[in-house]
C-alpha beads as a LAMMPS data file, in Angstrom:
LAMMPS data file: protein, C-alpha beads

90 atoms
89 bonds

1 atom types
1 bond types

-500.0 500.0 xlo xhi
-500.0 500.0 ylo yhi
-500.0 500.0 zlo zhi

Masses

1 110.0

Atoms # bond

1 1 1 0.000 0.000 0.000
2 1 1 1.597 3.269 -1.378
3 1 1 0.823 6.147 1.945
4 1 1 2.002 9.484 2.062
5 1 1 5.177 8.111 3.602
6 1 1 5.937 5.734 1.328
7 1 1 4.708 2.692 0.774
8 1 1 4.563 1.062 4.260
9 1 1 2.177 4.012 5.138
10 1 1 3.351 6.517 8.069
11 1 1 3.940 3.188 10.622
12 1 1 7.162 4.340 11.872
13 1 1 8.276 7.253 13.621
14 1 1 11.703 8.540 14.322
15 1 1 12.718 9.678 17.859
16 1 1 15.667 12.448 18.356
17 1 1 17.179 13.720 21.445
18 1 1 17.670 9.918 23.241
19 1 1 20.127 9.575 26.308
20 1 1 23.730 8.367 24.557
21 1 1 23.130 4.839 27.206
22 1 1 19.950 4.159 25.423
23 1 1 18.961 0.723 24.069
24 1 1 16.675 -0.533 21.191
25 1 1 15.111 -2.582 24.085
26 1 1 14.626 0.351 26.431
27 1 1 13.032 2.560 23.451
28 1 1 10.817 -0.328 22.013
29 1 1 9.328 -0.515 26.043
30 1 1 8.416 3.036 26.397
31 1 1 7.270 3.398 22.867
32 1 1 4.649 0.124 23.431
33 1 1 2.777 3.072 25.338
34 1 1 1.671 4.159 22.415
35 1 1 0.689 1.222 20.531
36 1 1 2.116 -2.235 19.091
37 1 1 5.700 -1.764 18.423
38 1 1 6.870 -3.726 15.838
39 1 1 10.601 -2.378 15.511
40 1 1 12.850 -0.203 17.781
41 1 1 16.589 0.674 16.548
42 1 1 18.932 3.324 18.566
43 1 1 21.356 4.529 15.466
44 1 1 25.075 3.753 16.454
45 1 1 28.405 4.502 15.294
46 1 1 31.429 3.053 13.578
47 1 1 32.210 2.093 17.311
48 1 1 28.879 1.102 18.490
49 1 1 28.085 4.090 20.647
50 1 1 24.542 5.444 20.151
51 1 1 24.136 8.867 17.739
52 1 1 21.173 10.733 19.868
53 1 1 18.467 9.015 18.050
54 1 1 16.498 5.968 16.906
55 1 1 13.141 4.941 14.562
56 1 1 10.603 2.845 16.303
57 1 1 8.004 0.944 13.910
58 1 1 4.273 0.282 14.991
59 1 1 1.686 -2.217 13.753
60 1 1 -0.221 1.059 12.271
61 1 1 -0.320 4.701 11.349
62 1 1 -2.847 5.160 14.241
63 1 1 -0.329 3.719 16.571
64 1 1 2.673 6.061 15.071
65 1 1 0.145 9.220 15.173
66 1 1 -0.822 8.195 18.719
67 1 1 2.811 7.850 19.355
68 1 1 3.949 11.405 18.034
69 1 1 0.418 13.022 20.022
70 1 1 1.136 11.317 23.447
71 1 1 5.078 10.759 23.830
72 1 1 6.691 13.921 22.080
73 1 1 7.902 16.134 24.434
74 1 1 8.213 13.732 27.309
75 1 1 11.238 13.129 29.470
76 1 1 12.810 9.842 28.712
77 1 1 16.159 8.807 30.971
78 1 1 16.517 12.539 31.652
79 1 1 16.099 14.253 28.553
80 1 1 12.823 15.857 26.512
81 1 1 12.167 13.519 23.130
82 1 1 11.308 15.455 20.177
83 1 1 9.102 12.551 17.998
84 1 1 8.019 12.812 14.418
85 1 1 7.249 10.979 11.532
86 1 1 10.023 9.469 9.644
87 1 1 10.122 10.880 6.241
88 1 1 12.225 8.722 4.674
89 1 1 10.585 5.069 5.688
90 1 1 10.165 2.878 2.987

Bonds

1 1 1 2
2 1 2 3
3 1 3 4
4 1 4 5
5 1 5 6
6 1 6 7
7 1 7 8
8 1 8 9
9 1 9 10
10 1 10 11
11 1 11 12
12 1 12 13
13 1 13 14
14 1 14 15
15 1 15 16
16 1 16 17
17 1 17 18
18 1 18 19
19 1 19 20
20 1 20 21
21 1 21 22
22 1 22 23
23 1 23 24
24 1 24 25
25 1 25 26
26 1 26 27
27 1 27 28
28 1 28 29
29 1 29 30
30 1 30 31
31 1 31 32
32 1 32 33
33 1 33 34
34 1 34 35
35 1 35 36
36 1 36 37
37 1 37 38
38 1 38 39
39 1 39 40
40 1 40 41
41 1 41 42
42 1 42 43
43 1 43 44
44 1 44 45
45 1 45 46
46 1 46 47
47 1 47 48
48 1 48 49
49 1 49 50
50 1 50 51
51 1 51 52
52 1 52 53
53 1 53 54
54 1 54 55
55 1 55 56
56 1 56 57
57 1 57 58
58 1 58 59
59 1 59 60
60 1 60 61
61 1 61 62
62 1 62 63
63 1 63 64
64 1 64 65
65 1 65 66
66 1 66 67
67 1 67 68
68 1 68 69
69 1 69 70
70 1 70 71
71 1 71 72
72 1 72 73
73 1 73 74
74 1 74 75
75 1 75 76
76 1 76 77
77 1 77 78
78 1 78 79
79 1 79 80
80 1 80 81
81 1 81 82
82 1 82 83
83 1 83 84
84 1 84 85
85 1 85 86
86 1 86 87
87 1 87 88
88 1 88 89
89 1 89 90
């Protein structure tokens, strides 16, 4: 199904401003808040060490959209998450 973001639809949102300690397993438990999380991935490194950010995938736009309404601007570990849509899911 071809969506506005591609053709997965708008499923998966991406999640900027995580703490530098943060794992996929971490993210994909707060995110499941929100909805059905069917992917969570903290960006890392040549070395491994985490890059401030990280994509998490739900089961449906609905879940994403309820994701970006209820969890942006929340603390997480410390610091305020900015979340959005990912633009550039496939």
């Amino acid at each position: 199904m071809m969506g506005e973001y591609g053709p997965g639809g708008g499923r998966r949102v991406v999640v900027l401003n995580l703490p530098w300690h943060t794992s996929w397993q971490a993210l994909k438990q707060f995110f499941a808040s929100a909805g059905e999380v069917e992917r969570a991935d903290v960006a890392l490194d040549e070395s491994g060490k985490s890059r401030g950010y990280g994509t998490v995938r739900y089961a449906t736009e609905t879940q994403a959209m309820n994701a970006i309404r209820t969890l942006n601007g929340l603390d997480f570990e410390g610091r305020i998450l900015t979340v959005r849509m990912d633009k550039y899911q496939e």
